[in-house]
Structure formats: C-alpha cells, structure tokens
C-alpha positions as CSV (number, residue, x, y, z in Angstrom):
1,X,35.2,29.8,14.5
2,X,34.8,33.9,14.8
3,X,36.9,36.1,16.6
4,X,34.5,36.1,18.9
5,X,35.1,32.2,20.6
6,X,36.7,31.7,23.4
7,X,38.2,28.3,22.2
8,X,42.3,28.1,21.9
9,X,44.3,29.0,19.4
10,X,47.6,27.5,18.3
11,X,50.8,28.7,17.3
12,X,53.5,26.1,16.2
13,X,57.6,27.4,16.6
14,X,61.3,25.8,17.1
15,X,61.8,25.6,19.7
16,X,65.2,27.7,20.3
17,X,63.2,30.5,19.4
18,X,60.2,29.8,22.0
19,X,63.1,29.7,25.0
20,X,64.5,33.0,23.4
21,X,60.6,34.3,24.4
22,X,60.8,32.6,27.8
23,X,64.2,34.5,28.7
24,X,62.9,37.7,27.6
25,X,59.1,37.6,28.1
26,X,58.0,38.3,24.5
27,X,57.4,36.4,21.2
28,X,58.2,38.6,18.3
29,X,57.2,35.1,15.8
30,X,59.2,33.1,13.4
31,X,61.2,34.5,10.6
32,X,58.2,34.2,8.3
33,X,56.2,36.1,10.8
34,X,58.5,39.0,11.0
35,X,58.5,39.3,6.9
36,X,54.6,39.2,6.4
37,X,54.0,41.5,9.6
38,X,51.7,39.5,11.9
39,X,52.6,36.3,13.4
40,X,50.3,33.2,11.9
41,X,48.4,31.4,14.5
42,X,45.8,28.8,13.4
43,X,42.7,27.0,15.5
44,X,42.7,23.4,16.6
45,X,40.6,23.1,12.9
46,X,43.7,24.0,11.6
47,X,46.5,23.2,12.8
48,X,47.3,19.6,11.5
49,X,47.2,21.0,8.5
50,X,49.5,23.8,9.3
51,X,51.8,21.5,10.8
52,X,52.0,19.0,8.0
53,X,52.2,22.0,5.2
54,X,54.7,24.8,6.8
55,X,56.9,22.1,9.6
56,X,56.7,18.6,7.5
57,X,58.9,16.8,9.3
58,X,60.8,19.3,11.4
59,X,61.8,18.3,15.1
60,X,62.0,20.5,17.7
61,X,59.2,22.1,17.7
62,X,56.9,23.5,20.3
63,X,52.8,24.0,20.0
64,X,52.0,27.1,22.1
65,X,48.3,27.5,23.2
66,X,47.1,31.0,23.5
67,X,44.0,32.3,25.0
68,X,42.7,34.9,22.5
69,X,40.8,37.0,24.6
70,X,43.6,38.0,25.8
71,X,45.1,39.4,22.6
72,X,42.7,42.2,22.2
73,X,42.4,44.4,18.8
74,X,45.9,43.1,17.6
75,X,44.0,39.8,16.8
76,X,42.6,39.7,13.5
77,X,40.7,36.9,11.9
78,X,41.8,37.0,8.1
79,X,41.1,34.6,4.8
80,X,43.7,32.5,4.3
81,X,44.2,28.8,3.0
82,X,41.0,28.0,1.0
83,X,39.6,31.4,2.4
84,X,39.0,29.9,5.9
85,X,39.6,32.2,8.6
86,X,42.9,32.3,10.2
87,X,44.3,34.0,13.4
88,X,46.5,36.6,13.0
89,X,48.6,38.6,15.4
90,X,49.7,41.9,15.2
91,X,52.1,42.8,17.3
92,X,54.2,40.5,19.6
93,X,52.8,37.7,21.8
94,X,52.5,38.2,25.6
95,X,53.7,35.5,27.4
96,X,50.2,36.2,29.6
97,X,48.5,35.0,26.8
98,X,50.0,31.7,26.7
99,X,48.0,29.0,28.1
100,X,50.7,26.1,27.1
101,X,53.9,25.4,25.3
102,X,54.8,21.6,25.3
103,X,56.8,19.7,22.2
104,X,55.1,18.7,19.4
105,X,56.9,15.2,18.5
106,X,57.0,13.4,15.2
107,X,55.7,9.8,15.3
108,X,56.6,7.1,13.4
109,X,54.2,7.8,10.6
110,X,56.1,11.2,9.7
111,X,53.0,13.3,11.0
112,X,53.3,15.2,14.6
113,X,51.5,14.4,17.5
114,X,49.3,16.1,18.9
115,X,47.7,16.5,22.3
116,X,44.0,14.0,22.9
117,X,42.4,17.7,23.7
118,X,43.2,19.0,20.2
119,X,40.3,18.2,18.3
C-alpha cells in the first residue's frame, strides 16, 4: 500500500477514549500516541496483527475506519514492524475523516473479530 491508495485505514482505541472524541469532535490518540508524537494507524494488512500484539485480549475496544485522503500532509507512511509501511498521523484526528467506529469484540478463540470487509 503507498500513501497514495485510497483503501481504509484503521485505528484500534478503548473505547472511553473514542466517546471522549465524539463529545468534543477530536481524537488526540491513545496514551502511546501522545508519548511517540503521531498517533499509529495501520491498514487492513495490518491490523490483526496490531490487534493481537498492542490490545491481546483487551475488551472495549473500538476499530475506527478513516478515509486517508482526508488526512492530508499530516499523514505519513513510515517503516515500522518488519519495515513495512505504517500510517502515521500527525496531528489529531478529524472526526470528518472517520468513515466508521464500531466495537471490535473478542471471540471465543481470544483473537478479535473483525468486520467480513476487512481483508
């Protein structure tokens, strides 16, 4: 994926701190987020694995879809994990940019699940 693809990207939060966005219209990111100065986003390629590494077995959480053409130049694509590509945001998250925030359950194997239209 380049920064130049249209395709979704993914950002996984507890949810307490996505309705904190929701009352006041901006995501400043996690805790983690805040400390490394961008918040961490991943593509659909991705974010299993971010899930099962960084939120193993948390509850509560939310997967947010964002549109990144609507991020403009605060969106950089950066090595990361294994030197793939990750998204990276810098600067806060318009809630414009949002395409969806729905829970991300754990099943009954201990893994999240996520939507059929994350491939």
């Amino acid at each position: 994926m380049t920064a130049m693809s249209s395709e979704p990207i993914y950002k996984i939060a507890p949810r307490a701190l996505w309705e904190e966005a929701e009352s006041t219209k901006r995501f400043e990111g996690a805790p983690i987020d805040r400390a490394d100065g961008y918040i961490h986003l991943s593509t659909a390629a991705q974010v299993r694995e971010t899930a099962a590494k960084h939120f193993a077995g948390a509850t509560d959480l939310v997967l947010i879809g964002v549109d990144p053409a609507r991020l403009g130049d605060a969106l950089k694509w950066e090595p990361s994990r294994g030197g793939q590509l990750f998204p990276h945001l810098y600067g806060p998250l318009a809630l414009e940019a949002v395409l969806f925030a729905e829970a991300l359950p754990v099943g009954p194997s201990g893994f999240h699940i996520f939507p059929a239209s994350i491939r």
